[in-house]
C-alpha positions as a Markdown table, in Angstrom:
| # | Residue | x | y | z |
|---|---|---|---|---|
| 1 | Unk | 80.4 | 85.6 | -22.9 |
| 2 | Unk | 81.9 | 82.0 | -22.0 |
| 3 | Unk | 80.4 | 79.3 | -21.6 |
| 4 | Unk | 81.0 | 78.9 | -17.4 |
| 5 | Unk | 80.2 | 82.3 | -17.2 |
| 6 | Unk | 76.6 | 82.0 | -18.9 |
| 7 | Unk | 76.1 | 78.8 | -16.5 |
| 8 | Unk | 76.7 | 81.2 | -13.0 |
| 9 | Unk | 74.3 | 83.4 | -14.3 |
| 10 | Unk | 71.5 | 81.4 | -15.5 |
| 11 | Unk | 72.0 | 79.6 | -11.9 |
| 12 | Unk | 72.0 | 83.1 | -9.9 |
| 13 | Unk | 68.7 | 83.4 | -11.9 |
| 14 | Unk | 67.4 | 80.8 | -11.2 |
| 15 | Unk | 68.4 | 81.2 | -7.2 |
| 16 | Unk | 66.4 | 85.0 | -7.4 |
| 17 | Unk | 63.7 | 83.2 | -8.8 |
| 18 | Unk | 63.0 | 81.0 | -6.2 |
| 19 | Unk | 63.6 | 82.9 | -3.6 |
| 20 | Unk | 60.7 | 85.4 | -5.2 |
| 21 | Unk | 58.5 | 82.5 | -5.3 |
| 22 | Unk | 59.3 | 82.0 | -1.5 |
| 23 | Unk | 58.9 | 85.4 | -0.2 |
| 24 | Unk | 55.4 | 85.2 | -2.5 |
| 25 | Unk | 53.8 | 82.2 | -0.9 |
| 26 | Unk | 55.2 | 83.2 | 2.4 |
| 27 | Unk | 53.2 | 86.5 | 1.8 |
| 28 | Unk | 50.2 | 84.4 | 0.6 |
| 29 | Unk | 50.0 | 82.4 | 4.0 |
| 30 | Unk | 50.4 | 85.7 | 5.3 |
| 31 | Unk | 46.9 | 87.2 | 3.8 |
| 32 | Unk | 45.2 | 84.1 | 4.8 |
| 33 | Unk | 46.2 | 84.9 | 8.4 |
| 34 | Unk | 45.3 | 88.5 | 8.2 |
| 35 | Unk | 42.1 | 87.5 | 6.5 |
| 36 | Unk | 40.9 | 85.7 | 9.2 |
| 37 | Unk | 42.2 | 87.9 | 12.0 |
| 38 | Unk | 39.7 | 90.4 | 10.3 |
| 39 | Unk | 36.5 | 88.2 | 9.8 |
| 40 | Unk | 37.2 | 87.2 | 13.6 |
| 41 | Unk | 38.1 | 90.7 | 14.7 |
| 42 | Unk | 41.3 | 90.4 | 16.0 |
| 43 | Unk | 43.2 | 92.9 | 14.2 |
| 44 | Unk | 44.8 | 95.6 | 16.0 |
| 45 | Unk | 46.0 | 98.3 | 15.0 |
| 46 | Unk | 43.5 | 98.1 | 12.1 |
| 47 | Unk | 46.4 | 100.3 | 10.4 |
| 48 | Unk | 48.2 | 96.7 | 9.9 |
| 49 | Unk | 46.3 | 95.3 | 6.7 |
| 50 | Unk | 47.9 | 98.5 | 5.3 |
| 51 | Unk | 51.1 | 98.1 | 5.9 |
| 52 | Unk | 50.7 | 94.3 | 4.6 |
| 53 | Unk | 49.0 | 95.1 | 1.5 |
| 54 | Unk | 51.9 | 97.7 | 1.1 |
| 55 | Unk | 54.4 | 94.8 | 0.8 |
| 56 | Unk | 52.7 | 92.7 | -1.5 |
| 57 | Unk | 54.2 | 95.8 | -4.2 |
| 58 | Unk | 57.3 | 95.1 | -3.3 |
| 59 | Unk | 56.9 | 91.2 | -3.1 |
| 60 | Unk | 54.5 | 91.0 | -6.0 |
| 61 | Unk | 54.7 | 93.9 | -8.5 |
| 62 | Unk | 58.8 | 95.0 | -8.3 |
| 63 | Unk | 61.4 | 92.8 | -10.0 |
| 64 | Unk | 63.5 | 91.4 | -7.0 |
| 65 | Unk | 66.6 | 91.9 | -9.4 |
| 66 | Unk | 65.7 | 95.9 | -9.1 |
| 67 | Unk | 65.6 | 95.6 | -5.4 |
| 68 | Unk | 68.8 | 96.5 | -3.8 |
| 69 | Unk | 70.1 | 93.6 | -1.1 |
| 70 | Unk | 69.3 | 96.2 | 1.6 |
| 71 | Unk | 65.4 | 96.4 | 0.5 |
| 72 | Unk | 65.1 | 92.7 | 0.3 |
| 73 | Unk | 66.1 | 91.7 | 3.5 |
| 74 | Unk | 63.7 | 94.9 | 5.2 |
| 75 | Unk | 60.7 | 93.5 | 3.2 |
| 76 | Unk | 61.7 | 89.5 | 4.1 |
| 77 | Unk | 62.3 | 90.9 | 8.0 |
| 78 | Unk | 58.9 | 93.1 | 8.1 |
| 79 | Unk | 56.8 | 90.0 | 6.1 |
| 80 | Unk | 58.3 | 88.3 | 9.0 |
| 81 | Unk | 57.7 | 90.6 | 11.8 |
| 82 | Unk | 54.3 | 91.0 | 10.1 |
| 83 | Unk | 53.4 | 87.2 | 10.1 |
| 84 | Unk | 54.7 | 86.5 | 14.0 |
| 85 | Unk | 52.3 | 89.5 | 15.3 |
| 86 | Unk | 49.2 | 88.8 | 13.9 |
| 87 | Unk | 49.7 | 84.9 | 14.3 |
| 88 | Unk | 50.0 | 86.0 | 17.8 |
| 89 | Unk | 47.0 | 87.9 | 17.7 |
| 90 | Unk | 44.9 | 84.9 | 16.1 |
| 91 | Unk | 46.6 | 82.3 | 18.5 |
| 92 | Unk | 45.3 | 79.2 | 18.6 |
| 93 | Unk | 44.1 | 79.3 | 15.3 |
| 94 | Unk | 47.4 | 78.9 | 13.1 |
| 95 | Unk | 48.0 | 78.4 | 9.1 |
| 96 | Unk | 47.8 | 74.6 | 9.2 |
| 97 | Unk | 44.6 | 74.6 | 10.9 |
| 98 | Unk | 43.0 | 77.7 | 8.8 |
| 99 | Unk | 44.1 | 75.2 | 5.9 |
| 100 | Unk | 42.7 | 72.3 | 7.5 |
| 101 | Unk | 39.3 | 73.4 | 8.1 |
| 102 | Unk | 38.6 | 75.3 | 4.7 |
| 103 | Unk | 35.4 | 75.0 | 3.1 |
| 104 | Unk | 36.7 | 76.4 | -0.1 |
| 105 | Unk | 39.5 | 74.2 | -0.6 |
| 106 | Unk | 39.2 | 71.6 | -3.3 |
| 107 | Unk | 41.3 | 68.8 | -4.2 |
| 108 | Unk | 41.3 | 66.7 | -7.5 |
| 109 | Unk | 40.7 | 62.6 | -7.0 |
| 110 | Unk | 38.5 | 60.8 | -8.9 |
| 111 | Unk | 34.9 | 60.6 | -8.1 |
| 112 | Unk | 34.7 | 56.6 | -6.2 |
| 113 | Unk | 37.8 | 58.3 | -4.1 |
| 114 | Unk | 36.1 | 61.8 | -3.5 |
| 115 | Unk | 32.9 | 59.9 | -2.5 |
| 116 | Unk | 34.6 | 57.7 | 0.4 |
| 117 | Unk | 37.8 | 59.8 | 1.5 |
| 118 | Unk | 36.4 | 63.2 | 0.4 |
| 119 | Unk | 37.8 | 66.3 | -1.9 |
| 120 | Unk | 38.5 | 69.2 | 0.4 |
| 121 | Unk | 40.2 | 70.3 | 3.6 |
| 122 | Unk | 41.8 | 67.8 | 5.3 |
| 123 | Unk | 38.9 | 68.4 | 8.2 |
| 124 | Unk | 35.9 | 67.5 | 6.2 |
| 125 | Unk | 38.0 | 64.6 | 4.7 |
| 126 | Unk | 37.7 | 63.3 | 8.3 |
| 127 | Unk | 34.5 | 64.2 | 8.5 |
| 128 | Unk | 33.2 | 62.2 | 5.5 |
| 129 | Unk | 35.1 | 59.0 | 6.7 |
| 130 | Unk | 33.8 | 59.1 | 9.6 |
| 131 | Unk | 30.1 | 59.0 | 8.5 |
| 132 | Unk | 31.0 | 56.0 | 6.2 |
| 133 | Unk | 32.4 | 54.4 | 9.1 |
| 134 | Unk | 28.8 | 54.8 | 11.1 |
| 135 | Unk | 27.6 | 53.6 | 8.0 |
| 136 | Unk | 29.3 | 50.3 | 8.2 |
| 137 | Unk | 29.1 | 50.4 | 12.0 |
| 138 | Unk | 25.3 | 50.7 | 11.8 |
| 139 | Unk | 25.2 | 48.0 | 9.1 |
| 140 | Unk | 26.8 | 45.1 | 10.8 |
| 141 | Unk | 24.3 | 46.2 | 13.8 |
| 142 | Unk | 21.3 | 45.9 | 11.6 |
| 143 | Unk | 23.0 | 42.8 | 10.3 |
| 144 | Unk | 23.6 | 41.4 | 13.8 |
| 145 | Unk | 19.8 | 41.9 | 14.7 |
| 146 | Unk | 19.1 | 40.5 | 11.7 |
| 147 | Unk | 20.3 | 37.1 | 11.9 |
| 148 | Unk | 19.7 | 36.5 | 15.8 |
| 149 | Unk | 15.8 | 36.6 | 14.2 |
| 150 | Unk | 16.7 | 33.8 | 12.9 |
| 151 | Unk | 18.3 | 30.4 | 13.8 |
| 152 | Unk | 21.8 | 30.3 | 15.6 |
| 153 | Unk | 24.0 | 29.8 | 13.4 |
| 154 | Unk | 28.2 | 30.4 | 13.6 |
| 155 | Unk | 27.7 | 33.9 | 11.7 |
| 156 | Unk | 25.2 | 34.8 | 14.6 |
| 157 | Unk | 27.2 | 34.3 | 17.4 |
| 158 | Unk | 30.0 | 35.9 | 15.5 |
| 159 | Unk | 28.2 | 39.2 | 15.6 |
| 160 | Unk | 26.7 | 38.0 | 19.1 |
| 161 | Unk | 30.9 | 38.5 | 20.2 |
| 162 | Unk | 31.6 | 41.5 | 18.0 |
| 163 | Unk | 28.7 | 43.2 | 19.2 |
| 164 | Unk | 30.3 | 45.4 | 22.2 |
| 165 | Unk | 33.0 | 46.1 | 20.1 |
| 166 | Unk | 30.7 | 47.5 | 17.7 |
| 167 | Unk | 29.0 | 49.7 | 19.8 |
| 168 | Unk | 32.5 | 50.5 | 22.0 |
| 169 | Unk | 33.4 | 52.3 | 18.3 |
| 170 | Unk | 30.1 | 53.6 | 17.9 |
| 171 | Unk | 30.9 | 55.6 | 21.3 |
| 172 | Unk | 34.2 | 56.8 | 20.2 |
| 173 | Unk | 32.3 | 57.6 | 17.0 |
| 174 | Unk | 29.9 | 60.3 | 18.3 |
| 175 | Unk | 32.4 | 61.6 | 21.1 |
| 176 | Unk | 34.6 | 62.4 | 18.6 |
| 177 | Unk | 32.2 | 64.5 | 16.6 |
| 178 | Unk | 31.4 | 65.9 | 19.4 |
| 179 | Unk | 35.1 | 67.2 | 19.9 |
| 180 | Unk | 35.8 | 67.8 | 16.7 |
| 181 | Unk | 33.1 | 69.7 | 15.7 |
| 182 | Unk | 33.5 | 72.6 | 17.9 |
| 183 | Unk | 37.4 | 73.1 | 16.9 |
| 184 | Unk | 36.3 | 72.6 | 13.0 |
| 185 | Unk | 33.8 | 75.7 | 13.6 |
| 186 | Unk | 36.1 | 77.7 | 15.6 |
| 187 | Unk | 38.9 | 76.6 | 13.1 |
| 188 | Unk | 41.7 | 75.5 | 15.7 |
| 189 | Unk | 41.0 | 71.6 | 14.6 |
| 190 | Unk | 45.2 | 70.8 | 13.6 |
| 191 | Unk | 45.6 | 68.4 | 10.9 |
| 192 | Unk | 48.1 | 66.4 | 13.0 |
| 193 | Unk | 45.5 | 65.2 | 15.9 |
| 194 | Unk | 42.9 | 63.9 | 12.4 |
| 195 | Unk | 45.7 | 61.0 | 12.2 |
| 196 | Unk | 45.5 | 60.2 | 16.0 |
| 197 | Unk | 41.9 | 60.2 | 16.2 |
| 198 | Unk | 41.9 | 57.0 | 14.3 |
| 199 | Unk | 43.5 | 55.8 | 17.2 |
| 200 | Unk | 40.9 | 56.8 | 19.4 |
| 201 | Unk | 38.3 | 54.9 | 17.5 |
| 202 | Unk | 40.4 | 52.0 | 17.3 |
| 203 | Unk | 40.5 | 52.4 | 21.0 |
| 204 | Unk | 36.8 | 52.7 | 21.8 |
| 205 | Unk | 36.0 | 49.6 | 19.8 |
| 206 | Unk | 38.8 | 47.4 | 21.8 |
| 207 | Unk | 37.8 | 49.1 | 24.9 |
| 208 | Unk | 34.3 | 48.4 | 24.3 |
| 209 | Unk | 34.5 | 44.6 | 23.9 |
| 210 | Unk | 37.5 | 44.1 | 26.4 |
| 211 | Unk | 35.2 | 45.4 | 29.4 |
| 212 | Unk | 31.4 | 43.5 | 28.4 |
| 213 | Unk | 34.0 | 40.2 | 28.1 |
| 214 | Unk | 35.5 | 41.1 | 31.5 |
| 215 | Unk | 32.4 | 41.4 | 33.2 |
| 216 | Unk | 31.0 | 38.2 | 31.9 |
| 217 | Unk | 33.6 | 36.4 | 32.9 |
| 218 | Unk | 32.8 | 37.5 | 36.7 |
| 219 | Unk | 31.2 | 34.9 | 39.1 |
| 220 | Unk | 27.3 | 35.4 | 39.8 |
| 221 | Unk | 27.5 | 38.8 | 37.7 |
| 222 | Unk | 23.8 | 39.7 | 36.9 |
| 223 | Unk | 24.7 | 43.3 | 34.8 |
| 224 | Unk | 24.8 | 41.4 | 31.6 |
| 225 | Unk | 22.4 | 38.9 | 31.5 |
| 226 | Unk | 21.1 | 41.2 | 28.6 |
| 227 | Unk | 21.7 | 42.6 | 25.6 |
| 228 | Unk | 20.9 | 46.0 | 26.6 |
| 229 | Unk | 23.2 | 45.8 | 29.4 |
| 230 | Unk | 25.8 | 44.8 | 27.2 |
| 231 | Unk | 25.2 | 47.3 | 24.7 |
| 232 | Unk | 25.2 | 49.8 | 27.5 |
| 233 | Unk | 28.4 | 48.9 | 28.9 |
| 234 | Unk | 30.2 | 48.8 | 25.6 |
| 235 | Unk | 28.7 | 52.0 | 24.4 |
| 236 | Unk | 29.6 | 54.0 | 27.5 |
| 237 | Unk | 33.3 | 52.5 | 28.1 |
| 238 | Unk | 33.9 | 53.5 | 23.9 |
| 239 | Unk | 32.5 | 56.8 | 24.6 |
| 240 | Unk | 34.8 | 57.4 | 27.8 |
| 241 | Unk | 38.4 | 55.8 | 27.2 |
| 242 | Unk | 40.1 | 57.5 | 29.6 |
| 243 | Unk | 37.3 | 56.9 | 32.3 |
| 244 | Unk | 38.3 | 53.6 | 31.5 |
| 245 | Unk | 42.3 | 54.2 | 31.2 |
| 246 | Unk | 41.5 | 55.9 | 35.0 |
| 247 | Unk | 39.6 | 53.0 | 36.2 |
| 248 | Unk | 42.1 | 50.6 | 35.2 |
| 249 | Unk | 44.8 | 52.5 | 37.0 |
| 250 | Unk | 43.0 | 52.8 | 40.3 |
| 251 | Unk | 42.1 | 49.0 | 40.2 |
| 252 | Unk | 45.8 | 48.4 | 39.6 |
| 253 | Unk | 47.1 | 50.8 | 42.3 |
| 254 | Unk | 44.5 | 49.6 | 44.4 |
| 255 | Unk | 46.2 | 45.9 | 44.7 |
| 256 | Unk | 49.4 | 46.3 | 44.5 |
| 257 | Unk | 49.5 | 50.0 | 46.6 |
| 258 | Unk | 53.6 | 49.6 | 47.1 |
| 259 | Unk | 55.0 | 48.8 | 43.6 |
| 260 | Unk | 54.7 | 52.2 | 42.8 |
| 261 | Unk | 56.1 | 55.5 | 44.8 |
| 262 | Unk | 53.9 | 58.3 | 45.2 |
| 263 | Unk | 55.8 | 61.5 | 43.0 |
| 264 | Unk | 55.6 | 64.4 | 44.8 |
| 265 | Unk | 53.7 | 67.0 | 43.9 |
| 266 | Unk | 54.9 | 70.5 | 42.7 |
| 267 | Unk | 53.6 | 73.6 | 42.7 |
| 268 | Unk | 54.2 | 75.7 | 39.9 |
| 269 | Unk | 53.6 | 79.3 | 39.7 |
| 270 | Unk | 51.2 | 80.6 | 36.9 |
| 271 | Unk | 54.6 | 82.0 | 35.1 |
| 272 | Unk | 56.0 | 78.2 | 35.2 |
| 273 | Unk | 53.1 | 76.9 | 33.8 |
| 274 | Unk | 52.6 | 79.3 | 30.6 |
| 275 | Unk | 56.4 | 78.4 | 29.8 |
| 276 | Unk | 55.6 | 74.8 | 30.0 |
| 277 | Unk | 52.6 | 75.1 | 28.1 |
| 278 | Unk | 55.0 | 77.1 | 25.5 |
| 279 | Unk | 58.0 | 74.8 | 25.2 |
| 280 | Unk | 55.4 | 71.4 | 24.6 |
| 281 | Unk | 54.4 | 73.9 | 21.9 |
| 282 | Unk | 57.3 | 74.2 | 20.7 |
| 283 | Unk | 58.2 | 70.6 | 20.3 |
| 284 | Unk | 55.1 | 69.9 | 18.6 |
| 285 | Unk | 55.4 | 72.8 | 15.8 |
| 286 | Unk | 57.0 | 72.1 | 12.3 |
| 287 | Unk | 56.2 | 75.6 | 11.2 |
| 288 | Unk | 59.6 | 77.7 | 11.6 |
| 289 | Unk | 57.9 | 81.1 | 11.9 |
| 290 | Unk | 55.4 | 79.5 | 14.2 |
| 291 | Unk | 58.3 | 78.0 | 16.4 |
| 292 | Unk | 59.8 | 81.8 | 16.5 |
| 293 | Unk | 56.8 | 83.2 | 17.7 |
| 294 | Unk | 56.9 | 80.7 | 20.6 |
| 295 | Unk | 60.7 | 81.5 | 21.3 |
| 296 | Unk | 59.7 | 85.0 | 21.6 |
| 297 | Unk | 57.3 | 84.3 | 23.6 |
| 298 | Unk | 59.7 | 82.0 | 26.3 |
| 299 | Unk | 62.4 | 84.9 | 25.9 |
| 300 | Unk | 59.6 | 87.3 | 27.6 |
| 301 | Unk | 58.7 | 84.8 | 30.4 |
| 302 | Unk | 62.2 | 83.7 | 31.1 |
């Protein structure tokens, strides 16, 4: 056997191989899917988990180079045809956010890092860092009440000016547990909206301090001529953003009513609505077999 000739065949084994190791972790997002569609009882027919199980023999225990090319591409078409109708059946819950909300999933960092950032699911990463960041919220509170004990000093009134800021992200802080918490235990919390909830604390904290400092600055205002009123404010307007975000637009469209045209408003049918639901959807997926099951879904309504 020449030399070119052992090179095309090592590569064609090396192509089967990975495409084995494809179809198997395919199949193993698969079972995690099914799985939960079973704790949650969502499975119909029941008869399905057989017919998966059945391909994992072909996927798993048959050498793919003793499949003919007619057997592979049934199993690959009925592990996806398998895959698109029970993540329909699980819908909202999808892989990424089975994966993100795992209590059995571990990863390796060492131990300073695992105590701060966390070593599991992405979810309970996020949960962690958030309680350190109450931690250190709390602190500079304790600290602040500290020190106004005490003379005035440039490190008091500081704190005295960061204090509605602190509490503004304090409000974020516990609305987003509160959001959170309930998509973590119903496990639809997507990995993708843990990076944008940063944002939302960020948010809170400028909101917070941007409205106390607004107020203050009003003529003959008596709301604030306390602490407690300040911490109110700042804790309510970090809690609420887009009360705020809503307020702020009012106000605005309030004094200058004709810079901006009224858009008129549309009535969409139920129909019209599901398929705009379904194409934002879309747009937001990186999953392919996710973004199939939406196309199929769009091809029914259309």
């Amino acid at each position: 056997m020449s030399e070119e000739q052992q090179s095309i065949d090592d590569q064609s084994i090396t192509n089967i191989n990975e495409r084995s190791a494809r179809y198997q972790a395919r199949y193993l997002a698969l079972e995690e899917l099914l799985e939960f569609a079973v704790e949650s009882g969502k499975l119909e027919p029941l008869e399905l988990a057989v017919e998966v199980k059945q391909l994992k023999q072909i996927l798993f225990y048959t050498p793919i180079e003793d499949l003919s090319f007619e057997e592979i591409c049934k199993a690959e078409a009925q592990l996806e045809q398998y895959y698109t109708k029970i993540a329909q059946l699980i819908s909202p819950v999808s892989l990424l956010t089975l994966r993100a909300t795992n209590e059995n999933y571990q990863i390796v960092r060492p131990w300073w890092q695992a105590l701060f950032l966390g070593a599991g699911s992405a979810g309970r990463n996020f949960f962690r860092q958030l309680f350190w960041v109450a931690i250190l919220l709390i602190s500079l509170m304790f600290v602040r009440q500290y020190m106004t004990l005490d003379t005035e000093t440039k490190h008091s009134e500081f704190l005295k000016f960061i204090e509605p800021f602190l509490y503004g992200a304090l409000g974020a802080l516990i609305y987003l547990y509160k959001s959170l918490t309930e998509r973590y235990i119903n496990r639809t919390l997507h990995p993708k909206e843990l990076y944008t909830q940063w944002l939302r604390l960020f948010m809170g904290a400028l909101v917070g301090g941007l409205l106390v400092n607004l107020l203050n600055v009003v003529p003959d205002n008596q709301m604030l001529n306390n602490a407690i009123s300040s911490i109110v404010v700042g804790f309510l307007a970090g809690y609420s953003v887009e009360f705020f975000y809503n307020t702020l637009d009012k106000a605005i469209h309030a004094i200058t009513p004709y810079t901006t045209l009224a858009q008129p408003t549309i009535n969409m049918t139920p129909q019209q609505v599901q398929i705009d639901n379904l194409t934002k959807r879309l747009m937001e997926m990186n999953n392919e077999a996710d973004k199939e099951t939406i196309r199929r879904l769009l091809e029914k309504l259309v």
